[in-house]
C-alpha positions as CSV (number, residue, x, y, z in Angstrom):
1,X,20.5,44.2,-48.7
2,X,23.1,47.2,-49.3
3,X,24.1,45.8,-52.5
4,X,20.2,46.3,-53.6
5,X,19.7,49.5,-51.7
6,X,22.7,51.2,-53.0
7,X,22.1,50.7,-56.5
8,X,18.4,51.9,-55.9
9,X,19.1,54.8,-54.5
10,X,21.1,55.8,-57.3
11,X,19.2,54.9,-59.6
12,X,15.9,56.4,-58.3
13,X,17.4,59.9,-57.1
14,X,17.8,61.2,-61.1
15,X,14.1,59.5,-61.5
16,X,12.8,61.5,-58.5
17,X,14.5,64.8,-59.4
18,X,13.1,64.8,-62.9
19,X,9.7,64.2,-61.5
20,X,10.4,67.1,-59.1
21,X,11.2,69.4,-61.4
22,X,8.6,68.6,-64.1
23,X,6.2,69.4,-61.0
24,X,7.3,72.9,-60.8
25,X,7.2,73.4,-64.6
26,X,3.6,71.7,-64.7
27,X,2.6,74.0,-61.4
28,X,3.2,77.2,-63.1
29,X,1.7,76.0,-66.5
30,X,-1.4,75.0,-64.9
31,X,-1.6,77.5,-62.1
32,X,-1.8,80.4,-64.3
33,X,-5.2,80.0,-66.0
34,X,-6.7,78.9,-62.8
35,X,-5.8,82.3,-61.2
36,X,-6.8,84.3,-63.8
37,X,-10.0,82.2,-64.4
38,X,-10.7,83.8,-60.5
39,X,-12.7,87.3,-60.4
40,X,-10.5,88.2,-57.9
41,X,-7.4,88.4,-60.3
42,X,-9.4,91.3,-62.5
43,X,-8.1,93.7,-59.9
44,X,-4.5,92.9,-61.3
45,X,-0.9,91.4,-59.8
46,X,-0.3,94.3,-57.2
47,X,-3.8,93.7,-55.7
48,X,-2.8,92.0,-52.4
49,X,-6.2,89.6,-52.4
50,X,-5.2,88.5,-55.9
51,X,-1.7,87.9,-54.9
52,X,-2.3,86.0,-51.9
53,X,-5.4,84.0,-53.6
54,X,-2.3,83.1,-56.2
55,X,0.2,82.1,-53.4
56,X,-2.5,79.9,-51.8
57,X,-3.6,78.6,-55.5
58,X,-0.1,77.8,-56.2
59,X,0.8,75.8,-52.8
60,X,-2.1,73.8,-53.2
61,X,-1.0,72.4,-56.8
62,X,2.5,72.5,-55.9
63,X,1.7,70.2,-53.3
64,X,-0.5,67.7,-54.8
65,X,2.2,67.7,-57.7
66,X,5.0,66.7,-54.9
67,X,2.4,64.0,-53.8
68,X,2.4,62.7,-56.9
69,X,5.8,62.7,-57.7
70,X,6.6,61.1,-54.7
71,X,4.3,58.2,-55.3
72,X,5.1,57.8,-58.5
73,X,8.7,57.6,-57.3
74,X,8.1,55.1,-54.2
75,X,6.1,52.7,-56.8
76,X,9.5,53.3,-59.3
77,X,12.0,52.5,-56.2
78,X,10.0,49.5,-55.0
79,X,9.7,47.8,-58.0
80,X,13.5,48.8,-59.3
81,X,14.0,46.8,-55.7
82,X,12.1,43.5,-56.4
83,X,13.7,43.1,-60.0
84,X,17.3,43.7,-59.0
85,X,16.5,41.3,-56.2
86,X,15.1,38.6,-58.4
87,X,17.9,39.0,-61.0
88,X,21.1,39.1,-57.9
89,X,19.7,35.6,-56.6
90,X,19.3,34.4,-59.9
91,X,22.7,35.1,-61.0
92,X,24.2,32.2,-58.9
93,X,21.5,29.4,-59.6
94,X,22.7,30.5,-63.7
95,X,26.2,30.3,-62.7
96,X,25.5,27.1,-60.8
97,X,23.1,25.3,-63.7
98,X,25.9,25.8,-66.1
99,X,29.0,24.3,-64.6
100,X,26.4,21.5,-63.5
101,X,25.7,21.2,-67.3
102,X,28.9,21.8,-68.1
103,X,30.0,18.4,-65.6
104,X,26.9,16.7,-67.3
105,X,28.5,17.5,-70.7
106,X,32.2,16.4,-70.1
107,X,32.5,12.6,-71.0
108,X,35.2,10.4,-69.5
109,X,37.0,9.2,-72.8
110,X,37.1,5.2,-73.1
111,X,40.8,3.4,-72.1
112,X,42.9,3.9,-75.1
113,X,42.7,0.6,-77.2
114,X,45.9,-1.1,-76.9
115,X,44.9,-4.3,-78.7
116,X,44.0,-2.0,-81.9
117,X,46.9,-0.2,-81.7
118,X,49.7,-2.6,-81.4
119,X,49.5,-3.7,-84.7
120,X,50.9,-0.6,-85.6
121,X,54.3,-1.0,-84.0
122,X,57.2,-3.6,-84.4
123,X,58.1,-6.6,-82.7
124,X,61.1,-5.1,-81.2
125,X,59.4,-1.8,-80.0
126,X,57.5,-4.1,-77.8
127,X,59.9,-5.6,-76.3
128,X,60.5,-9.2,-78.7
129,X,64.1,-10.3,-79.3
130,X,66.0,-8.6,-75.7
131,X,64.5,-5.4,-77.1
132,X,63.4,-2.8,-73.8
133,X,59.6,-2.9,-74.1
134,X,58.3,0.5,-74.9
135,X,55.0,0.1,-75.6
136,X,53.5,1.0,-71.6
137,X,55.5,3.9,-72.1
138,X,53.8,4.7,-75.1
139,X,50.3,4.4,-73.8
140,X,51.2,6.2,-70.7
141,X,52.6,9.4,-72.6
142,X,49.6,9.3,-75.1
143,X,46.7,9.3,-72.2
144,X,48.8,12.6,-71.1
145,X,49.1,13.9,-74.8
146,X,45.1,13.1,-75.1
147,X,43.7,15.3,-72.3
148,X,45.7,18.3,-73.8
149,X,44.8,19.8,-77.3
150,X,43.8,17.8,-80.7
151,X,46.6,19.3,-82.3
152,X,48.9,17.6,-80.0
153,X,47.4,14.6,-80.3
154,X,47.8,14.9,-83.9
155,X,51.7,15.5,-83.6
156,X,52.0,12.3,-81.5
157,X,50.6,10.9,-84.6
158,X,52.7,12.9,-86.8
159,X,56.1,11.1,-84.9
160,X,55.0,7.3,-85.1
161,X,54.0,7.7,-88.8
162,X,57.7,8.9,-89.2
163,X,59.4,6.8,-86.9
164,X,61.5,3.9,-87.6
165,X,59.2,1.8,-85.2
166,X,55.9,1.7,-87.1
167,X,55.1,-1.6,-89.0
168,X,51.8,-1.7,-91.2
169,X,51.7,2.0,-92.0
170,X,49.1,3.1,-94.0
171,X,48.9,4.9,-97.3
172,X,48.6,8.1,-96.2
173,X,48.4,9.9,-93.0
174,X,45.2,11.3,-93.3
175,X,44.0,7.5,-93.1
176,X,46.7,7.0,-89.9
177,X,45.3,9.7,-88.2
178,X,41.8,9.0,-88.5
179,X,42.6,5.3,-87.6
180,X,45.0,6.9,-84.5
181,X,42.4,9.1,-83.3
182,X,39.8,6.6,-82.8
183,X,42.2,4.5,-81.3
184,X,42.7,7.5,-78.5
185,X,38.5,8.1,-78.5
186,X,39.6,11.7,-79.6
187,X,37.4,13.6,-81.9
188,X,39.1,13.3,-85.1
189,X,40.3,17.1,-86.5
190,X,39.0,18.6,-90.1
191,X,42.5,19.1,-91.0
192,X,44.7,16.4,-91.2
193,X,47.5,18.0,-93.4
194,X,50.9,16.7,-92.2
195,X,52.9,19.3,-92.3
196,X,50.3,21.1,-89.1
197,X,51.2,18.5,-87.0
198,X,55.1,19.6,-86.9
199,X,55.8,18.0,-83.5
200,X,56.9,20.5,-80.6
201,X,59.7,19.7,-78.5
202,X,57.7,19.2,-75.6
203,X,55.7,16.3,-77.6
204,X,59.8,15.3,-79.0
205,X,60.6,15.4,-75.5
206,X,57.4,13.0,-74.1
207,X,58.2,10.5,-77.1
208,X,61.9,10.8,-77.0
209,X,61.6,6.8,-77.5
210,X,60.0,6.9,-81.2
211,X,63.3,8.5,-82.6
């Protein structure tokens, strides 16, 4: 409640003393011909009658002007309440309806496809002739690399098309990383210049077994 009072108050004081003021100015606009419209005022301003027949004149408009202005002001304050109220409880159900979309809109990505990708790799990379096995290493380091940016997935693909241990490369590596990114179930990137996907060392350092 105080956070909707306090910012009503505030808000409503400059309203109220506008109106307040504009009531004065309007009082002495309109109180003037009314006066003088009076026979009474013919006997001019030093005439005490006429001057008290003005005073009296003058608090009556000056009061039904107040009246005004405060109702006018209690109509402005009550319905500057109702919106801010309406808009400070809706903030949260927003807030709340877009991480739920935002949960609604993430999609798990499929298991990397390890039958499409061995093809890709040696005999001895996976393990064939006393050779260590390093192709569950592999897989494990690129479901890491895949949750992070494109563009690192993109320099894991950059490191087997130059390593020693790929078997079956393709033409060019626009085609290997369009084949590798489907593979992953990664969006595939507009750019697929080589020389952007320089690998880091942290990406050197994750695939230290590809040099």
């Amino acid at each position: 409640m105080r956070r909707i009072f306090g910012p009503a108050v505030e808000k409503a004081m400059p309203v109220m003393l506008k109106v307040a003021f504009g009531s004065i100015g309007v009082l002495f606009v309109s109180a003037l011909p009314l006066i003088y419209s009076d026979k009474r005022f013919g006997d001019g301003w030093g005439h005490a009658e006429a001057m008290a027949f003005m005073f009296q004149r003058a608090t009556v408009i000056l009061m039904w002007l107040v009246l005004v202005a405060l109702v006018v002001t209690v109509i402005w304050f009550v319905a500057y309440m109702v919106i801010n109220s309406r808009t400070q409880n809706r903030k949260p159900q927003l807030e709340s309806q877009q991480v739920i979309q935002s949960i609604a809109d993430y999609k798990e990505p499929n298991p990397i496809d390890e039958e499409k990708l061995k093809p890709y790799f040696k005999a001895s990379f996976k393990g064939m002739g006393q050779n260590i096995n390093h192709f569950p290493d592999l897989i494990r380091e690129l479901e890491h690399i895949r949750k992070g940016s494109a563009t690192d997935v993109g320099r894991a693909a950059y490191m087997i098309y130059n390593s020693s241990h790929m078997t079956k490369k393709p033409q060019t590596f626009a085609r290997w990383m369009r084949a590798f990114f489907e593979i992953l179930d990664v969006p595939v990137p507009k750019d697929m210049s080589q020389n952007k996907y320089e690998p880091t060392k942290e990406i050197r350092d994750r695939l230290y077994f590809l040099k």
